[in-house]
C-alpha positions, 0 to 999 in steps of 0.5 A: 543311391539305392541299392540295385534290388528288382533290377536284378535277380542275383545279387544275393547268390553274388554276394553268396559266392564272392570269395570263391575261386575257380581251380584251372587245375581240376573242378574244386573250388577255393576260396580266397580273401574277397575284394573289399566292395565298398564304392570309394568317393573322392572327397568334397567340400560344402562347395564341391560336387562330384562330376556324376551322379551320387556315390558313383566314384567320378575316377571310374565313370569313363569306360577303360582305355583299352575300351574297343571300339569295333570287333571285327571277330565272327563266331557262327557267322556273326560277330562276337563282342568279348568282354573281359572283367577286371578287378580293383588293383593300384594301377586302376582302383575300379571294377572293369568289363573290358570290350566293345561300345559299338556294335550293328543291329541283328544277332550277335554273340556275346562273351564274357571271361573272368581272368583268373586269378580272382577274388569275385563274382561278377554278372553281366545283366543287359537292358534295352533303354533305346534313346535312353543314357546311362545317366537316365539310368543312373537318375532312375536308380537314385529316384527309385525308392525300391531300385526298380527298373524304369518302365522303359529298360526291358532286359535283354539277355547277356551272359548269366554271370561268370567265377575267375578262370571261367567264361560265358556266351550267348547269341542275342538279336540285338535292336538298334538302339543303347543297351546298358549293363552292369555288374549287379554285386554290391559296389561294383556297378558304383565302382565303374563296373557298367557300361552301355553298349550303342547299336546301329543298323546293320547294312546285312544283319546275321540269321539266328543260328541253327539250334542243337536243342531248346530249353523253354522258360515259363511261369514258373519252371524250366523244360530241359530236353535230353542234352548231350555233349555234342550240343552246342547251340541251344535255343532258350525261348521266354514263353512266360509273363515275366522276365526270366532267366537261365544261369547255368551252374557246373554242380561238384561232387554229386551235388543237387541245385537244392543242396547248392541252393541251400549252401548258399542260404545257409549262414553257417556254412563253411567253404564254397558252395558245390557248384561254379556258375559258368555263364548261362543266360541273363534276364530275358523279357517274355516272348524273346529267344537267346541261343546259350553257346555251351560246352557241355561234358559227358556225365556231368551234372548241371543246374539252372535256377531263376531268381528274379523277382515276381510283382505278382507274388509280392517280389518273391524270387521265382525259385521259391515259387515254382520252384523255377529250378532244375538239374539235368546230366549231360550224356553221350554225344548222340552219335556214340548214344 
């Protein structure tokens, strides 16, 4: 199977950050051994297949047993899907996400923590595939000589991504349908870590949340108001041609995006880059609105980038053509401005 490439926007910054840690006691990052990400097969003879698609481990294709069925938890007056991640360990060779695989139409919240301790990354990306099954994608996988998305998967939000000892959530507006995700960093998906989700029509669906601000996304650059500490909810609207996408990265020590970018692009460098990604919002197609659910501190820098992929610039990431990035402090609450 080939790897996930254009499916995806933040494999390379995955692979950049496995191994760093989130520190529960203050905002530094540590690093730790990284988990080996190799899939692991069962092995075949000449006459023998596995039972699923190539190179997937067959041990890891059934979702977890503790796989919820229903979530009957509100959060803004709608429901909230928690998902949890888990690694490899002796008990259960795969990578996990822990959560629902039902859910009713209209918006939802998702929310997506990483335990800690851990020695990962992951990222949570969502498409749409309608009447679609993961074994549809997971054929358009294998019979794609670049990895690329079928036609019929449109990406539709979820959680940025999440280190150990941090958490993300976004509301989505989910259609009726299967939605299908998985965690992009190499190995992972092949070694259990997807899932699909299927959504029925809601007898009542749920109004979208009243906002506290909104951040606009277009071709190719971020429009990021004035945010304070007191805002929660903040709409995030794709009002360009392509995809686009907002992980929100918590920046140390002073740090700008340019300088966590380049950490992280620099083969020399050593220890964790300046900054912990802590949720944000996932690829969403043009035309589409999220709400990203934060807890923003008071004088503390942020960053966003975007790092999918543009057909119209030979498939260069949308950071190095706007550059699509941004940094912003957070201030007062504005009570107290």
């Amino acid at each position: 199977m080939k790897p996930i490439s254009l499916f995806i926007s933040l494999t390379f910054v995955a692979a950049a950050l496995a191994g760093c840690a989130a520190d529960e006691s203050g905002d530094n990052m540590t690093t730790t051994s990284p988990v080996t990400t190799t899939p692991v097969t069962t092995p075949t003879t000449d006459n023998e297949t596995p039972d699923g698609p190539p190179d997937v481990d067959p041990r890891c294709l059934a979702p977890p047993a503790d796989a919820a069925e229903v979530n009957a938890s509100t959060r803004l007056g709608m429901p909230e899907l928690s998902f949890t991640t888990s690694d490899p360990s002796e008990a259960d060779p795969c990578y996990r996400f822990h959560g629902p695989q039902n859910a009713t139409s209209g918006w939802n919240v998702f929310t997506l923590t990483y335990p800690a301790p851990g020695q990962t990354f992951h990222i949570m990306p969502m498409y749409f595939i309608g009447e679609h099954t993961m074994e549809d994608v997971l054929a358009a996988f294998a019979s794609s000589p670049e990895g690329e998305a079928p036609e019929w998967a449109v990406p539709s939000g979820a959680v940025g991504g999440v280190t150990p000892g941090s958490s993300g959530s976004v509301a989505i507006d989910l259609d009726v349908g299967n939605h299908v995700y998985f965690c992009p960093i190499e190995g992972h998906m092949l070694q259990g870590m997807m899932g699909m989700l299927a959504v029925t029509e809601a007898e009542n669906e749920t109004a979208a949340p009243e906002a506290d601000a909104a951040i606009e996304l277009v071709d190719f650059n971020f429009t990021v108001p004035d945010l304070t500490a007191d805002m929660t909810v903040i709409r995030v609207t794709n009002n360009g041609s392509e995809p686009h996408e907002a992980p929100l990265v918590k920046l140390m020590g002073g740090a700008t995006m340019s300088q966590f970018l380049a950490t992280l692009e620099d083969p020399d460098a050593t220890g964790p880059p300046p900054g912990q990604l802590i949720g944000g919002v996932n690829a969403i197609a043009p035309g589409q609105t999220v709400y990203l659910l934060v807890d923003l501190e008071a004088g503390q820098d942020y960053g966003m980038a975007c790092f999918i992929p543009s057909p119209a610039h030979g498939g260069a990431p949308h950071v190095a053509i706007g550059p699509m990035v941004v940094d912003f402090t957070v201030q007062d609450d504005a009570a107290e401005a």
